[in-house]
C-alpha positions as CSV (number, residue, x, y, z in Angstrom):
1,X,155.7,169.0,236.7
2,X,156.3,170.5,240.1
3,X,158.3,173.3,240.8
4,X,162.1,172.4,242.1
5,X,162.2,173.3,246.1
6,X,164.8,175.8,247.0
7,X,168.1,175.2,247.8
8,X,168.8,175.2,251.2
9,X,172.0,176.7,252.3
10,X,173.4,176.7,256.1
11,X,175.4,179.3,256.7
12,X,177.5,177.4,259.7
13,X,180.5,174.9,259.7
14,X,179.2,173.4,262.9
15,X,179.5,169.2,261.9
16,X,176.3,169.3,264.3
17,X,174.3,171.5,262.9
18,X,174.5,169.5,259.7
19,X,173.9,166.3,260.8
20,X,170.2,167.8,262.8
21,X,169.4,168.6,259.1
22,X,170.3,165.8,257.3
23,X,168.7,163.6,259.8
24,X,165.9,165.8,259.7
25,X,165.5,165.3,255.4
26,X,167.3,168.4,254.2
27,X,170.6,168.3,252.4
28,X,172.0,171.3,252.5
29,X,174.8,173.1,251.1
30,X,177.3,174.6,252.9
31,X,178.3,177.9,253.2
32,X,180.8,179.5,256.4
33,X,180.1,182.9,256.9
34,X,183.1,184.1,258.6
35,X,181.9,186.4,260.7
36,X,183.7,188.7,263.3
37,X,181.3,187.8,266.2
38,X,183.2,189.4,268.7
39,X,182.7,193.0,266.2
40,X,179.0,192.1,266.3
41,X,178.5,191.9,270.4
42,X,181.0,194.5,270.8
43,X,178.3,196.7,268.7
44,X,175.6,195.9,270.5
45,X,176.6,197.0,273.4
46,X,177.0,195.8,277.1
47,X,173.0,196.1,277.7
48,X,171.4,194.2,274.7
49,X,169.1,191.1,275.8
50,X,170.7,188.2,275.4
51,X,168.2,186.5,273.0
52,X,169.0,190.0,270.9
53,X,172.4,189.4,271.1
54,X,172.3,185.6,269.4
55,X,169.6,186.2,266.9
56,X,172.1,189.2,265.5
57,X,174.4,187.2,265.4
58,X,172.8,184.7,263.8
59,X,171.5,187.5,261.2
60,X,174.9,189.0,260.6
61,X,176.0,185.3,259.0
62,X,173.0,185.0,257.3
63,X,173.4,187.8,255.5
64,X,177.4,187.5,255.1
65,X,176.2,184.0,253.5
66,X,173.7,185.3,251.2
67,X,176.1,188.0,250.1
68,X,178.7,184.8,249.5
69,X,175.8,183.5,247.7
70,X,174.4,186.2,245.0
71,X,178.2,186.8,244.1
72,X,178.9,183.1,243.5
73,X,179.1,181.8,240.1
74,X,176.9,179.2,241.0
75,X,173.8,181.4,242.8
76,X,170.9,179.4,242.3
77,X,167.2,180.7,241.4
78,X,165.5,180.2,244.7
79,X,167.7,179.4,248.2
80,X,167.2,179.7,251.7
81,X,169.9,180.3,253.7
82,X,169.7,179.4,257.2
83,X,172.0,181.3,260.0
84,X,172.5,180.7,263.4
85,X,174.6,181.0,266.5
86,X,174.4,179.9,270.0
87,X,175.6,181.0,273.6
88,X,175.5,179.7,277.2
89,X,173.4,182.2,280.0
90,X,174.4,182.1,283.6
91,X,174.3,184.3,285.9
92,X,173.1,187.1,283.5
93,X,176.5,186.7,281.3
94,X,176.3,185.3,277.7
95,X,179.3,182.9,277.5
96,X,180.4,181.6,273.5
97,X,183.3,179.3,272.9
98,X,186.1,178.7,275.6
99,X,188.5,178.1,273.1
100,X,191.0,177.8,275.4
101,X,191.7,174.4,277.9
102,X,191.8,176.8,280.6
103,X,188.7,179.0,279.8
104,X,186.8,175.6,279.5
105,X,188.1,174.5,282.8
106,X,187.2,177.2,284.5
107,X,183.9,177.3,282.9
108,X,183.1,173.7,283.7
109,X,183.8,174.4,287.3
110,X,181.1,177.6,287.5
111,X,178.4,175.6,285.9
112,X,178.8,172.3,287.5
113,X,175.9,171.2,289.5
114,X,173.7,174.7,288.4
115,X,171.1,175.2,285.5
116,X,171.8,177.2,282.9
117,X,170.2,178.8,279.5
118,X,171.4,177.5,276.1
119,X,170.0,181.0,273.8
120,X,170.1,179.7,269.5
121,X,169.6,182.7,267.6
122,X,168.5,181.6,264.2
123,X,167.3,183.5,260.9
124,X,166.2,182.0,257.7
125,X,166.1,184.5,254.1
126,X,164.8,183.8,251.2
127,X,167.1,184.4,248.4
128,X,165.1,184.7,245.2
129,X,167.1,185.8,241.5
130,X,169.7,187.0,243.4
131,X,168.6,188.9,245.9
132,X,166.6,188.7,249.6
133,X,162.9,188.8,249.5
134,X,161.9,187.5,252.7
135,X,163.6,187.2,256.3
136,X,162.4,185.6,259.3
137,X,164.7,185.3,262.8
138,X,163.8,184.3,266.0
139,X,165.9,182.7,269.5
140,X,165.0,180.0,271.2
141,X,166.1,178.7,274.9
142,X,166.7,175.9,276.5
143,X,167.7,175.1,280.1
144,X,170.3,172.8,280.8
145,X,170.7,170.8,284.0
146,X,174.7,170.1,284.3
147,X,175.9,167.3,286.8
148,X,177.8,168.1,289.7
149,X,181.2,167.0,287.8
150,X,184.3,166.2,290.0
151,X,187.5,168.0,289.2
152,X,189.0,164.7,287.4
153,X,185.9,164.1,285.5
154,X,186.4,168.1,284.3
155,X,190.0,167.0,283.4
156,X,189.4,164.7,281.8
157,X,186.8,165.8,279.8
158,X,188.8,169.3,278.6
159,X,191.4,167.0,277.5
160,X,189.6,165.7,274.7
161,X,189.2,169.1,272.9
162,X,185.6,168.9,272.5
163,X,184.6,171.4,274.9
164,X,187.2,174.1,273.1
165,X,185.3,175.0,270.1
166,X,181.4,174.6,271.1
167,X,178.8,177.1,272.3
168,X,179.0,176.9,276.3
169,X,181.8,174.4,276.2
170,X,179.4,171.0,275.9
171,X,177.5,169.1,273.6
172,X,174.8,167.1,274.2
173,X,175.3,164.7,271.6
174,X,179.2,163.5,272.0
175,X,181.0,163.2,275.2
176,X,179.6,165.7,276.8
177,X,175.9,164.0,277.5
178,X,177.4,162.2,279.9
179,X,177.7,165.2,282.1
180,X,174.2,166.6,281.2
181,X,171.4,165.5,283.6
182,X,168.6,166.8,281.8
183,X,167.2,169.8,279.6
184,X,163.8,171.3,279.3
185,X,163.3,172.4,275.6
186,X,164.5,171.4,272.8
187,X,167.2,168.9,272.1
188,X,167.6,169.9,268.8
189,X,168.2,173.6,269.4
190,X,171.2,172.5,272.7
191,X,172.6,170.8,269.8
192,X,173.0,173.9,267.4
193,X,169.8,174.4,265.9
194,X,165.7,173.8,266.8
195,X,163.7,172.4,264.3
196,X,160.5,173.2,265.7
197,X,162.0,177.0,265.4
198,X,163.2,176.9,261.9
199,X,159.8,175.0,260.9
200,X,158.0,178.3,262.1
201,X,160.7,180.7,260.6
202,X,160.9,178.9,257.0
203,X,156.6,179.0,256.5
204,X,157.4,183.2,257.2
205,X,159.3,183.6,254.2
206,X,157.4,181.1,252.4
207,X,158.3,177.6,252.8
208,X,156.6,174.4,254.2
209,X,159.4,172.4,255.4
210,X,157.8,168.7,253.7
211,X,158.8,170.5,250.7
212,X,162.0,170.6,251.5
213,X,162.7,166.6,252.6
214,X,165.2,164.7,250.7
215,X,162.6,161.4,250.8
216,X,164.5,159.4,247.9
């Protein structure tokens, strides 16, 4: 009898990020980190590379997660848990979630028409009998080619909220692909997390992803 896979846990509530995996085979589990990501930039200071910056982000809810995860009543014997975090690079300036109707606004109307870099930090660790045995992290980019969106179309498109709580204030797979003329890299990595990426980062700690497909 083969040996049960581990347990994969993502370490994100992002509803994207979760369906790339379950499309992609896996089922995770899934685990929010809570964070304080403005804490984390703040410590790295105002000259850390960008792709630094999102792959310690995506390290610091890793390892909140895993922490969440040996203390759990329910830790199981082998896991992965997979972190990540992603931020929009223009002009030199890493920008996160606009939150706000007028941030997103404002945003919108900077990177209309422009190219951009969408940076996904991402770390995977291996989480064996309750403790870390293996970590892998890595960041990935992607440019984004935005259309030259007219003021209404902007409106418009920050009234529906979507914008508000997403990394650069877009996605590409809900309304805002209609305002995306293109990307070179991956789609899966604009969307919240690369699977080509993770591939690589889960056979460092140990892992071919086949293993891991939900196939019944």
């Amino acid at each position: 009898m083969s040996p049960q896979p581990p347990v994969v846990v993502l370490g994100s509530a992002s509803p994207a990020r979760l369906r790339v995996l379950r499309a992609a085979g896996l089922d995770p589990r899934v685990m929010v980190s809570h964070v304080d990501e403005d804490a984390v930039v703040a410590e790295l200071g105002p000259d850390t590379a960008p792709s630094t910056v999102v792959t310690r982000l995506a390290e610091a809810k890793a390892d909140a997660v895993a922490r969440m995860l040996v203390d759990s009543t329910d830790v199981p014997p082998d896991a992965l848990v997979i972190g990540c975090d992603s931020m929009l690079l223009l002009d030199g300036r890493l920008s996160g979630k606009p939150h706000t109707a007028d941030v997103a606004r404002a945003h919108w109307r900077s990177v209309r028409g422009r190219s951009a870099e969408l940076m996904t930090g991402h770390c995977v660790l291996r989480v064996e009998a309750g403790s870390v045995t293996a970590r892998a992290r890595e960041s990935s980019s992607t440019v984004v080619r935005f259309s030259d969106a007219d003021d209404a179309t902007i409106d418009t498109y920050v009234a529906s909220a979507e914008p508000l709580e997403v990394a650069g204030g877009f996605t590409l797979d809900g309304l805002g692909g209609w305002l995306i003329d293109g990307i070179d890299g991956d789609p899966s990595s604009v969307i919240g997390i690369g699977l080509p990426l993770v591939r690589r980062l889960l056979g460092e700690v140990g892992v071919a992803v086949a293993d891991l497909w939900s196939t019944g």
